[in-house]
C-alpha positions in Angstrom: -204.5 -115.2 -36.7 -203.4 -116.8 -33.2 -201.8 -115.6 -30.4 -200.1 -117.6 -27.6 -200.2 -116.7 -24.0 -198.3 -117.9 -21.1 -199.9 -118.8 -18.0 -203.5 -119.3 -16.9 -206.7 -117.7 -19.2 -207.7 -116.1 -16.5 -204.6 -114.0 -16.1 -204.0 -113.3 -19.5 -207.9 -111.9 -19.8 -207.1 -108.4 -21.1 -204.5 -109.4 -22.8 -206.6 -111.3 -24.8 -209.5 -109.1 -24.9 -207.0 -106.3 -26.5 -204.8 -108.7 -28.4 -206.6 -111.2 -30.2 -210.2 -109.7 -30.4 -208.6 -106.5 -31.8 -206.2 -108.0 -34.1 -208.5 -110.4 -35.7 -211.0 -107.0 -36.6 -214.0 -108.3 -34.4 -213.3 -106.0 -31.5 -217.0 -104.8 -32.1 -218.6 -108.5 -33.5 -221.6 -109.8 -32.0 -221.0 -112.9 -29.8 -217.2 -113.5 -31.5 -216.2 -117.1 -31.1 -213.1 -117.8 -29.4 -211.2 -120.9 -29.8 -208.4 -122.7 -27.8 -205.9 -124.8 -29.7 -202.7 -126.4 -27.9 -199.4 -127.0 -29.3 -197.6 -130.4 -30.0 -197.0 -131.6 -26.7 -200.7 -130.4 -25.9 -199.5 -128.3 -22.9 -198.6 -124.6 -24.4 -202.7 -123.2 -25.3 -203.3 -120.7 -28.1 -206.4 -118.2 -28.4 -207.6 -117.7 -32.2 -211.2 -116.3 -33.6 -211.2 -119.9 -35.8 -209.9 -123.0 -35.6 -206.5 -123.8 -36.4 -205.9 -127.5 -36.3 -207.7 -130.3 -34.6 -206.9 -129.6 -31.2 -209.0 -126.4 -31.4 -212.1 -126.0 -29.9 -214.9 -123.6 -28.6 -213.7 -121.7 -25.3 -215.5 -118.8 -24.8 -217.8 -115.9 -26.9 -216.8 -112.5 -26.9 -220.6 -110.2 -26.9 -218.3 -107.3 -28.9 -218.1 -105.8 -25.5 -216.8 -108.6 -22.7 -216.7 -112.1 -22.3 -219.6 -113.8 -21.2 -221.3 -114.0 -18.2 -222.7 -110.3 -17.9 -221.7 -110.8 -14.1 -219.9 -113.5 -11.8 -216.5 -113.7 -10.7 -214.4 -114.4 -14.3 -215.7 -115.5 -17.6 -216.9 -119.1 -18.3 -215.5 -121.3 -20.9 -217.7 -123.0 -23.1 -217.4 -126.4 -21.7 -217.9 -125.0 -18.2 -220.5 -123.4 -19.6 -222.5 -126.8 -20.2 -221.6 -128.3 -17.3 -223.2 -125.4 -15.3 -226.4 -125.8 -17.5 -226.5 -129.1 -17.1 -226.3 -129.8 -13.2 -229.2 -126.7 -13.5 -231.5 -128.7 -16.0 -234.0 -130.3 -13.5 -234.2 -127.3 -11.2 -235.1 -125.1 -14.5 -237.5 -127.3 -15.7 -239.3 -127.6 -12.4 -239.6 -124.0 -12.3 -240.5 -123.4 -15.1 -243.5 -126.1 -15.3 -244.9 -124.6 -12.2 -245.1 -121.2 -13.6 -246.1 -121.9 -16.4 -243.0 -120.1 -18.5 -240.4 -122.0 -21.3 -237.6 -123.7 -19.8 -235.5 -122.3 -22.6 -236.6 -118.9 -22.2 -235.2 -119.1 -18.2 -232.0 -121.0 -19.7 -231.7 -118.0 -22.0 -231.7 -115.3 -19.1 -229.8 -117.3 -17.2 -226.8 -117.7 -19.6 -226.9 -114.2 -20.4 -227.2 -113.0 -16.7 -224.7 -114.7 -14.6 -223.1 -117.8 -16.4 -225.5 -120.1 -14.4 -223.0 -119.0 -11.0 -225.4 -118.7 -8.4 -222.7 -117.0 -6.6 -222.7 -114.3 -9.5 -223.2 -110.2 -8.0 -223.4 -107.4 -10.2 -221.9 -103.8 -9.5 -225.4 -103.0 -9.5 -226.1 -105.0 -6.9 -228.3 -108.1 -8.6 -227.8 -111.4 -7.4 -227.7 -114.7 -8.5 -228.4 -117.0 -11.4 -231.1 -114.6 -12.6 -229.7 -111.5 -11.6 -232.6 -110.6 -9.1 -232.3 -107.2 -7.9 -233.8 -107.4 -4.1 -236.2 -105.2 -4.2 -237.3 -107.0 -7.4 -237.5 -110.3 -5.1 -239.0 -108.0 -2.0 -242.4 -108.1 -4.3 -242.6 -111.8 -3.9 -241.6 -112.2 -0.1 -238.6 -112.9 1.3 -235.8 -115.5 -0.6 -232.1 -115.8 -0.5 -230.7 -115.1 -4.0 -228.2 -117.0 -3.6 -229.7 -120.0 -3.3 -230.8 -121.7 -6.8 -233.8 -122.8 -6.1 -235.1 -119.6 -4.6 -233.3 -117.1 -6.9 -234.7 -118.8 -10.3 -238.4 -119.4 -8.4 -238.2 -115.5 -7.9 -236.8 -114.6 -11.4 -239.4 -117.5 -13.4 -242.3 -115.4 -11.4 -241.2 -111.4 -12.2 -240.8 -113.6 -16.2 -244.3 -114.4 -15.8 -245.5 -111.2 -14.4 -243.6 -109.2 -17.7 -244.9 -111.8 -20.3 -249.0 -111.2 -18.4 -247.4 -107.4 -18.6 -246.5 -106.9 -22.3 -249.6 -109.3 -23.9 -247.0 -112.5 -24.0 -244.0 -110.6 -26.6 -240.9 -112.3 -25.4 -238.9 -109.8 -26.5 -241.2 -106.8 -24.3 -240.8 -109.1 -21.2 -236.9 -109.8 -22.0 -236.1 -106.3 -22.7 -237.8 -105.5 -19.3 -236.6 -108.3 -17.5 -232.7 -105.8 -18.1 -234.5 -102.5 -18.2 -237.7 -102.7 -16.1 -240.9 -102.6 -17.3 -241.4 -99.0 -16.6 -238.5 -98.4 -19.3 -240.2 -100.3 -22.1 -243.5 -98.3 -21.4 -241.9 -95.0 -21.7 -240.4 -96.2 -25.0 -244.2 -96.7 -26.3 -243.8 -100.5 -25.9 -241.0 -100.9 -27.2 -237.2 -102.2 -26.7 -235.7 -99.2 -25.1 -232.4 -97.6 -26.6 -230.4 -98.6 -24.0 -226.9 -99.5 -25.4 -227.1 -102.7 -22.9 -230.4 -103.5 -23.7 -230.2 -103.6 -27.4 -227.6 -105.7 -27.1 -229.0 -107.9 -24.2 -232.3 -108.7 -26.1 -230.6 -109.9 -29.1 -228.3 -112.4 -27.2 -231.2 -114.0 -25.0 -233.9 -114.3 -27.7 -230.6 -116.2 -29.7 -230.2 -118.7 -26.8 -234.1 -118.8 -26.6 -234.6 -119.9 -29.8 -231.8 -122.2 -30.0 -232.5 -123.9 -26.8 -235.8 -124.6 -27.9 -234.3 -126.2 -31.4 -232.5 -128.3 -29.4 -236.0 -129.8 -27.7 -237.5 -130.1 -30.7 -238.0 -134.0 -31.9 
């Protein structure tokens, strides 16, 4: 299956949301893969759920529900993707050794939040890389979100706080770093059976774990 379409991704999102996610039976998959492919004279792009020829590569995931990021102003291709991760590297890693959390567990949350687009706001009002609500940040002092540095410093200590919270379970802390730790008491200590949540903890602890294969020797 491949569809083409004319003009820019971003215009042709819905399109290709309906179109080729649908058609190829994985409206509902799980992180979907969608690749780009281009024609003979390498100018006319196609959008398939597999690769066609050689020109094809990774583009974007489809989470069954939207593209990735969860929030930001458009979705982010895969290349884009780790470029942003990248140039965020050293700042993640900084944080993270001073609070004593994984890098790859902040890299997780950060993919899954916003894209790594500090500019990123939700309709819910959380800004930023880690999708820090303010009154979340209020606890700590005062920060700008938007700012990198300060946004992931608040979101790598509220990480801490929720991994001390729920006895060190990574998926406890993750499920209330989307819910709020109130939520996954009321569920007994458990994930709560929020539709976004159950699909949120899955698609961090993924990029968890396979962030930290990558650091293995």
């Amino acid at each position: 299956m491949n569809l083409t379409f004319w003009g820019g991704f971003l215009a042709a999102r819905q399109c290709m949301l309906s179109v080729a996610l649908c058609a190829a039976g994985i409206a509902q998959a799980d992180a979907a893969a969608i690749y780009r492919s281009y024609d003979a004279a390498g100018k006319v792009p196609t959008y398939s759920d597999r690769p066609i020829d050689r020109t094809s590569q990774l583009f974007a995931r489809f989470d069954g529900y939207q593209l990735w990021p969860r929030a930001g102003t458009a979705p982010v291709s895969m290349p884009q993707l780790a470029a942003r991760r990248d140039a965020m590297e050293p700042l993640v890693q900084r944080i993270a050794t001073m609070h004593g959390v994984h890098a790859a567990l902040l890299k997780a949350i950060i993919e899954v939040e916003s894209g790594f687009d500090a500019r990123a706001r939700s309709s819910k009002g959380a800004i930023g890389l880690m999708q820090v609500m303010p009154a979340t940040a209020a606890r700590y002092g005062q920060f700008n979100l938007y700012s990198p540095e300060e946004n992931v410093e608040v979101g790598a200590r509220y990480l801490r706080d929720l991994l001390a919270m729920f006895g060190g379970n990574v998926r406890l802390a993750v499920a209330a770093y989307n819910a709020g730790e109130n939520a996954v008491i009321r569920s007994g200590r458990r994930v709560p059976a929020y539709p976004e949540t159950l699909r949120y903890v899955p698609m961090v602890l993924e990029r968890y774990n396979r962030f930290q294969s990558h650091l293995a020797p």
